[in-house]
N, C-alpha and C positions, 0 to 999 in steps of 0.2 A: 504494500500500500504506500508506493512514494517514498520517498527519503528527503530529508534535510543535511543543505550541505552547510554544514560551521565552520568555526574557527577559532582559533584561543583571540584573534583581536582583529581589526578591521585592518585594509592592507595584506589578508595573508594570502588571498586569491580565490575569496569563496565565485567570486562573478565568473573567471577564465573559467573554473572549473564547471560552473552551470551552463555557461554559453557553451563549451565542449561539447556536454552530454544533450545538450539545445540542437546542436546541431549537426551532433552524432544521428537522434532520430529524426532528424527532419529528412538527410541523408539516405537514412533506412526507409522512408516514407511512411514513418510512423506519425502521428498527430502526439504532442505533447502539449500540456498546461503548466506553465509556471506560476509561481507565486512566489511571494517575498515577505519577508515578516517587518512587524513595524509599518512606519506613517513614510516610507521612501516614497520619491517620485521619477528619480534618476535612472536607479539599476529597471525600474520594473520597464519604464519605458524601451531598453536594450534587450532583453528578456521576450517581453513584448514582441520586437519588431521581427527578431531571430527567430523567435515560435512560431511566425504568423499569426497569434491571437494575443487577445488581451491579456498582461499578465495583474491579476489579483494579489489585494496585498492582506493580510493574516496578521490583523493587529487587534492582540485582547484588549488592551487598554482603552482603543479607541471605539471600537467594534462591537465589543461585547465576546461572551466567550460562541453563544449560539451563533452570533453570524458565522463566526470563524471557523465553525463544523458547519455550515453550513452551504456556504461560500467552497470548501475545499471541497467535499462532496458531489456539492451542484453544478462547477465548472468542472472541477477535477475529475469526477465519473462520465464525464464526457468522450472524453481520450483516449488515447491507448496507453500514457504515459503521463506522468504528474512529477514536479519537482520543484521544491521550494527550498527556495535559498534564502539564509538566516541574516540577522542584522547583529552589525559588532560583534563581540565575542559571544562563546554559547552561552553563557553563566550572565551576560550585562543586561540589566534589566532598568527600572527606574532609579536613578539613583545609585542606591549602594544595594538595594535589591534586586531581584532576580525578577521584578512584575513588567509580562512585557516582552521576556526575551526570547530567544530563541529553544533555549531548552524548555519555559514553557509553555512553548507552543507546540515542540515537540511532542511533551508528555501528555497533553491536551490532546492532539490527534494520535498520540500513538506511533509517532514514526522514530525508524530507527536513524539514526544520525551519524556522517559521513564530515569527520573530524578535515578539514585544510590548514596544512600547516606548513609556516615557510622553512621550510628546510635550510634557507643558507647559514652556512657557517658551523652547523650544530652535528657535533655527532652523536656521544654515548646520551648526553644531555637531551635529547631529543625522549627518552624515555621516561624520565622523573619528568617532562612538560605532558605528555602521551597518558601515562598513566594518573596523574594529576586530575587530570579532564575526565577519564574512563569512572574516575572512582570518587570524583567529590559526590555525583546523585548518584545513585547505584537504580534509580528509579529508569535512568536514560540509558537506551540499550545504545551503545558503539557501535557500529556494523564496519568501521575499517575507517584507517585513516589514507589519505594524498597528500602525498610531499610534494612541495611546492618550491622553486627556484632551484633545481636541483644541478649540482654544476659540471658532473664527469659521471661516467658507468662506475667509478672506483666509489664516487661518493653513495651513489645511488645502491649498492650491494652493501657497503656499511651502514645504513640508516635501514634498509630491510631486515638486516638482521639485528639491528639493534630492536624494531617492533615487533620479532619473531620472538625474539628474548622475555618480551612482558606478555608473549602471548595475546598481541593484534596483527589484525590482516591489517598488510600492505597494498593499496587497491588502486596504485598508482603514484608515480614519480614524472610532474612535470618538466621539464629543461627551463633554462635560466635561458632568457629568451626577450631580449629589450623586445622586439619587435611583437612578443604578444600584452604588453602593456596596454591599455585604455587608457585613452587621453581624461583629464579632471580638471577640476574649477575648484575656486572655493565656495563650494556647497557640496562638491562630491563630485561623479562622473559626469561630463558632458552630455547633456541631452544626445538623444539617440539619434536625431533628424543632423545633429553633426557628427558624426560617424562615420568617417568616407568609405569607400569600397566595400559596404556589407555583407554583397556577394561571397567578395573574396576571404576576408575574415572568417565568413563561415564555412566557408572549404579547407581553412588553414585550421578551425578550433574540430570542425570533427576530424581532421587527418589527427592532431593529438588522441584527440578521444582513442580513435583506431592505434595509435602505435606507444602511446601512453599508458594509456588506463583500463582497467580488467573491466570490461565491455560486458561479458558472462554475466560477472557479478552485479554490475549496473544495471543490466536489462532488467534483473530481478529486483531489483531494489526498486527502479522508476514505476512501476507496476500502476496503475491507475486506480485510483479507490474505487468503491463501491457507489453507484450511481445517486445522486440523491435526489429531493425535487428541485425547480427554477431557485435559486436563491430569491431573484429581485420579487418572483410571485408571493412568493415566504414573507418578505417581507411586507409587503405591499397589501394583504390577502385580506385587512381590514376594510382598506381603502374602499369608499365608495365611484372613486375615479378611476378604477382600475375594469373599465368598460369600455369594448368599442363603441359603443354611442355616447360616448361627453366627445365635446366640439372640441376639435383641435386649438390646441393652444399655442405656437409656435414658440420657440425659444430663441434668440440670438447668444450665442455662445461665444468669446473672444477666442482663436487660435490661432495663433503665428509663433515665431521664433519667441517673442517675448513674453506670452501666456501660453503656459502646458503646462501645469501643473495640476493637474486636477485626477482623478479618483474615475474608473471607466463607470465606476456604478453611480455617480452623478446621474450623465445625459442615460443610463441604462432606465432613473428610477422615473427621467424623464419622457421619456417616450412612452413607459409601462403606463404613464397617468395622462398619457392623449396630449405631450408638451413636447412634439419633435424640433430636434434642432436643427437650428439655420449656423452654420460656421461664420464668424465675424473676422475679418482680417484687419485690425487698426493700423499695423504696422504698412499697409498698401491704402493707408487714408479713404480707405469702404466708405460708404454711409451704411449708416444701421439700418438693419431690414425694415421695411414699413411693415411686413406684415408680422412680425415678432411683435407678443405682448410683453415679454419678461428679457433682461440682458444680463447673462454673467461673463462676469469679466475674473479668470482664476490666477493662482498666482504661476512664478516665472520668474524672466529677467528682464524686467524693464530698462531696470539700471544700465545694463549693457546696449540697451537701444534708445534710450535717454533720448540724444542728438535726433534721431532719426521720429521719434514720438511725439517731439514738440513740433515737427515739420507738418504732421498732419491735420491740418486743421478742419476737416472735413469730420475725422474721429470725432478730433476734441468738443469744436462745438456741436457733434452729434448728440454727445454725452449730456451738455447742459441742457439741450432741447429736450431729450429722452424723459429727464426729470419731472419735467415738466407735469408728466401725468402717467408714467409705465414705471414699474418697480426692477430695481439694480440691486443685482448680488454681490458682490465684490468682497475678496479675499486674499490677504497677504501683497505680493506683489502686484498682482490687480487693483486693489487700494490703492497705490501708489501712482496711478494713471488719475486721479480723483483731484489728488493736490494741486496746491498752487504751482511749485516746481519740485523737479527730481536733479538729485546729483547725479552724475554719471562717476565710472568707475574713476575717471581722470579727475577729479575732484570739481568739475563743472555743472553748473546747475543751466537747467532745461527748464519749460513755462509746462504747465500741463494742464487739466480744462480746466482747474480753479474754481471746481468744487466742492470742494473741504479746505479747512483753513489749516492747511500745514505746508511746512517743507520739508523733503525726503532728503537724508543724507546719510552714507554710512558711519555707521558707527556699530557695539561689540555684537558677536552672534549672541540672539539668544533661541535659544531651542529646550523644547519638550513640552510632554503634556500638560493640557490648562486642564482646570476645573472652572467650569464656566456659570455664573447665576446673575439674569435677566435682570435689568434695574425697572425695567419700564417694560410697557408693550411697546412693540416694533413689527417690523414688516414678516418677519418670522418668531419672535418671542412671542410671551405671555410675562409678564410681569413676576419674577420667583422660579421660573423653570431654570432647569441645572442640568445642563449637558458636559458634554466632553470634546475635548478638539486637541489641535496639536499645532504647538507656533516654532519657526524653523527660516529667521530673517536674520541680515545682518546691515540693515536699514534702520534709522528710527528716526524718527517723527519731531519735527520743531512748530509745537501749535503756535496756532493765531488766534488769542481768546474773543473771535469776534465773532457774532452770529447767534442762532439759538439751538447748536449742535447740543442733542445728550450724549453722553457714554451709553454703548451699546449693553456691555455687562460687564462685572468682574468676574476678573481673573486671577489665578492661583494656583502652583505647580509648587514642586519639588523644589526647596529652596529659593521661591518666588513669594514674596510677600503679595497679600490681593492687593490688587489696582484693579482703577477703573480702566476699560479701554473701549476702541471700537466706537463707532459712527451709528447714531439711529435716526432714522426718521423715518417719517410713516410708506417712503415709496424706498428708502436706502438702507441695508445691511451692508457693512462695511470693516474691514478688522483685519488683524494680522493674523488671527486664527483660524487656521483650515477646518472644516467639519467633513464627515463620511457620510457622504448622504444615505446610505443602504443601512449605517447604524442605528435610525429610528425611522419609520415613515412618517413623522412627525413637520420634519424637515420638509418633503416634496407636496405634504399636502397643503398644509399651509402658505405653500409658491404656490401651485395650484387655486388655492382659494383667491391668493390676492392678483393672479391674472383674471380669474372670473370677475372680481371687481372690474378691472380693466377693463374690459371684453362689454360688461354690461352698459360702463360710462361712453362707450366708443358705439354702441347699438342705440342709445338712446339719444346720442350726438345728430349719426347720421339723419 
């Protein structure tokens, strides 16, 4: 049933090794499902495009533990093949805890886990790190480790039998191989749509897979789970909107280089509730769809296209017209198209529609999970509702205390004192906090209701 591929800390090669076995069965003309643990936007995208399908992310914290059996089940029993690649070390969880990580999510579905470890430099020492891992849960079954960075045949016959020694399968020794490197940013790996020659890549990661890595034992490990039902119906299965006769609601959705950041079960839980999307390109100065009731704008790298953003003016004052009377989602980087201006990476500030009263400018990353609670009603709150999300910028915000902006809600994480944060007004959601849309249908119907508002004033206009 699947395997999880770990690692004692991020950096060791868990990604080379998943795109390998990605495109080892693509190769075989197998169908594979990936998935990724944790709130990533980067790996899954890569994952993703290698697979040919959407690659699903398996985050308890964010998700819940049900979607997460649910979600792996419902896509994953799809397939011929499933495999889910872990976040940071196996053992890293929130904080100084284990909530969250990879081991459990492992023990959570049950899978056995395929240790990656960089091998350079290390010889006898490789077993006190090996059996370390094997034996802090005894709950998590090992199924073999892959050595990673591995530098000569001499090396590679001392580090097997150094894992022969404590009694682990060896199930592969990659080569020390600048040229299989992924290029990165500071946020993690490069979006996938910058990935040149992906063709070729994936003829060079399964030729490893085939001359690497014990294939045998793989094939048996990626095994595809047990079929389950639709997730997004699952979730959705209260909803009154989840019929072919409610009127189509159209969505304008932003996607370009500088918004992809978003979750596939967003526009999945949109379409399930009669809200098909329309793709928005700001970065090519579009006008917004006339016939879109709703517009999300998700997060990204604006910053990186700052220059280019403030050129658009067709976007920008699309934006303020939009206000006007249609309701905006806008999250993390997305946010950041809203302001007065954005710095760019060069420490240069850009105009932007001048929407909200701030200016964007780098400053320290801050990342992890919030604990979210409602100050007010808003376009998707209730006043007191407490949700969960996940914030993951290294932008922040210089208000302009002018206007009659509220805070959308507080927030509060792991070594994060509550603060207010976030943009509300009755047509605006606005925040540096990502949300799972598929982790409550709470979330899609409530868009939902406030385009039928829309829809109604715009029938009764005509």
């Amino acid at each position: 049933m699947a395997c999880l591929i770990a690692a004692p800390s991020s950096g060791s090669g868990k990604t080379l090794l998943s795109l390998s076995l990605i495109a080892w069965a693509k190769r075989k003309g197998l169908s594979i499902q990936p998935f990724k643990v944790g709130p990533d936007y980067l790996d899954p995208q890569i994952l993703g495009a290698s697979a040919g399908r959407l690659c699903r992310n398996l985050d308890l914290p964010l998700c819940g533990s049900d979607w997460v059996r649910t979600s792996f089940h419902g896509y994953g029993g799809r397939c011929d093949m499933a495999l889910v690649e872990g976040v940071m070390g196996l053992f890293d969880g929130i904080g100084s805890s284990g909530e969250g990580s990879s081991a459990a999510v492992a023990k959570h579905l049950h899978l056995p886990v395929v240790l990656v470890v960089d091998a350079g430099g290390q010889a006898r020492s490789l077993a006190a790190l090996v059996s370390g891992f094997r034996d802090h849960d005894p709950s998590i079954k090992l199924a073999g480790v892959v050595l990673n960075r591995v530098s000569s045949d001499r090396h590679r016959l001392l580090l097997k039998e150094v894992l022969a020694a404590i009694d682990v399968a060896c199930l592969g020794c990659l080569p020390r191989n600048p040229s299989l490197e992924l290029p990165s940013r500071h946020l993690g790996l490069a979006p996938a749509h910058e990935l040149d020659q992906l063709q070729i890549r994936l003829k060079r990661w399964a030729a490893i897979a085939d001359q690497h890595l014990e294939m045998d034992v793989f094939q048996q490990l990626m095994t595809a789970p047990a079929l389950g039902p639709d997730p997004i119906s699952t979730v959705l299965a209260d909803s009154p909107h989840q019929t072919k006769d409610c009127q189509p609601l159209p969505v304008a959705v932003a996607q370009d280089s500088a918004f992809h950041f978003r979750y596939p079960e967003m526009q999945d839980c949109l379409e399930a509730l009669g809200m098909p999307v329309i793709p928005w390109h700001p970065l090519e100065d579009e006008p917004l769809p006339k016939s879109a009731y709703g517009l999300v704008i998700p997060g990204g790298f604006p910053e990186l296209h700052a220059e280019q953003l403030s050129r658009c003016k067709r976007s920008l004052s699309g934006l303020r017209e939009w206000l006007q009377r249609k309701p905006l989602y806008a999250e993390c980087g997305g946010m950041l198209m809203l302001g007065t201006s954005l710095m760019d990476g060069e420490g240069q500030s850009h105009a932007m529609a001048g929407i909200l009263p701030f200016h964007a400018e780098r400053g320290q990353l801050q990342v992890g999970y919030r604990s979210l609670k409602a100050n007010r009603d808003s376009l998707l709150l209730n006043a007191g509702d407490q949700w969960k999300g996940h914030e993951f910028h290294r932008w922040q915000l210089s208000e302009d205390p002018v206007g009659n902006w509220q805070p959308l809600w507080q927030v509060e994480g792991w070594h994060v004192d509550r603060r207010n944060e976030g943009w509300a007004l009755p047509t605006v959601h606005a925040s540096w906090v990502h949300l799972h849309w598929a982790s409550s249908s709470t979330i899609s119907c409530r868009w939902r209701a406030a385009l039928e508002t829309v829809a109604t004033q715009i029938a009764a206009d005509s």
